[in-house]
C-alpha positions in Angstrom: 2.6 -20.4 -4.0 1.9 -17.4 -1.7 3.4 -14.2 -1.7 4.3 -13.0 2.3 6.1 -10.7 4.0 8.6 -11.4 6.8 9.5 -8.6 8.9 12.3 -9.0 12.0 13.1 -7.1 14.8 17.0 -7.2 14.9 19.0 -5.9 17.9 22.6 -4.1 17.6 25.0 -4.2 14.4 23.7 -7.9 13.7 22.0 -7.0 10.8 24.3 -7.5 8.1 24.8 -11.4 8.9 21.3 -11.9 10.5 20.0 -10.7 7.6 22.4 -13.2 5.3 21.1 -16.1 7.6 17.5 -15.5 7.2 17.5 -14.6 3.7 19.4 -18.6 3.4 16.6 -19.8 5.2 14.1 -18.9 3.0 12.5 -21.1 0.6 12.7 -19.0 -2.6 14.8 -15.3 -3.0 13.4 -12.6 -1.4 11.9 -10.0 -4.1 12.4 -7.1 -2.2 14.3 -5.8 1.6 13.6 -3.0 3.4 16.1 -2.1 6.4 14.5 0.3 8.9 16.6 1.1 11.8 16.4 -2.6 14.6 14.0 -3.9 11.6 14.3 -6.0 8.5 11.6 -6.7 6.3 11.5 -9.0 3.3 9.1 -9.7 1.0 9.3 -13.2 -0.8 7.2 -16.2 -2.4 6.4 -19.8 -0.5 5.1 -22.8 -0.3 2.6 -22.7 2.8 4.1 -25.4 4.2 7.7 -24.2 4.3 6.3 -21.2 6.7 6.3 -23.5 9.4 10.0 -24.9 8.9 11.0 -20.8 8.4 8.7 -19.9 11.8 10.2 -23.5 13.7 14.0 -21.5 12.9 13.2 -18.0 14.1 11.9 -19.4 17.1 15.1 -21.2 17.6 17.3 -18.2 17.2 14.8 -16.5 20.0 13.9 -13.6 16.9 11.0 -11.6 17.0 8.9 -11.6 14.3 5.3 -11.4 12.0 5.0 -13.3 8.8 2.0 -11.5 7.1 0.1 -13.2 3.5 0.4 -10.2 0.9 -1.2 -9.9 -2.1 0.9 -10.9 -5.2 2.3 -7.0 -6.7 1.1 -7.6 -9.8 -2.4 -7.9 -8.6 -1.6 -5.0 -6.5 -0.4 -2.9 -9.1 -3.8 -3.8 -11.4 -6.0 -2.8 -8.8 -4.1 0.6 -8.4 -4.1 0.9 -12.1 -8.4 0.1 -12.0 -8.5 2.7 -8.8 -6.7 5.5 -10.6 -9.2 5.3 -13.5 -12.2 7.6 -11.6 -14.9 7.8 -13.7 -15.9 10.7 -15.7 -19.0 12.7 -14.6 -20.8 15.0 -16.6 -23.3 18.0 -15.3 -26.3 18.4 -17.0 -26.9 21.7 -18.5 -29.9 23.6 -18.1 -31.5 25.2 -20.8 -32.2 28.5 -18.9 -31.2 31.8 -20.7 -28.1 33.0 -19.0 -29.1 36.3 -17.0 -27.1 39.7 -18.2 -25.6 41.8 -15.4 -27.3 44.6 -15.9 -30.9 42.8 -15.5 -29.4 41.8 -11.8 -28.0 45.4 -11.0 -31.7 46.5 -11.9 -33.5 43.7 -9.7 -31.1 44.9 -6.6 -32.0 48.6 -7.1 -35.4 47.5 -6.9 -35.4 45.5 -3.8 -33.4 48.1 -2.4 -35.4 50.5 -3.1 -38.6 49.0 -1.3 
């Protein structure tokens, strides 16, 4: 099984019972919808094969659309989880003597003076 994405481009107040019909053609329940003004978008779980029965029905009805191959969430949300965790860089100290202020203010008087 896959995980995809559907996304239609709906025209008018049609959404409400194009979105009914579609969702009936698909093979398994749609995990998630998005409405966006003239689109729909569902994301959802197939068998490859049933993409072409789902793509031969769109066609029918004249809809246009993009059927894209997403990754599964949960491997989504793992990589997120590996991205997030940056790892931790640490500056080597020197083992210089820290200068005091007043040894600069002298050094500057000097210079300024030649």
């Amino acid at each position: 099984m896959r995980y995809y994405e559907l996304t239609i481009n709906i025209k008018g107040k049609e959404d409400e019972a194009l979105s009914e019909r579609v969702v009936s053609w698909l093979p398994n329940p749609a995990t998630k919808e998005y409405k966006n003004y003239s689109l729909l978008s569902l994301d959802f779980y197939s068998e490859p094969e049933k993409i072409k029965e789902l793509e031969k029905k769109l066609k029918e009805e004249s809809m246009k659309y993009m059927i894209l191959i997403k990754e599964r969430p949960e491997k989504t949300a793992a990589l997120a989880r590996k991205i997030r965790k940056k790892p931790v860089i640490t500056r080597k100290r020197t083992t210089e003597p820290k200068v005091e202020l007043k040894e600069i203010n002298e050094k500057l008087e000097q210079i300024l003076k030649e």
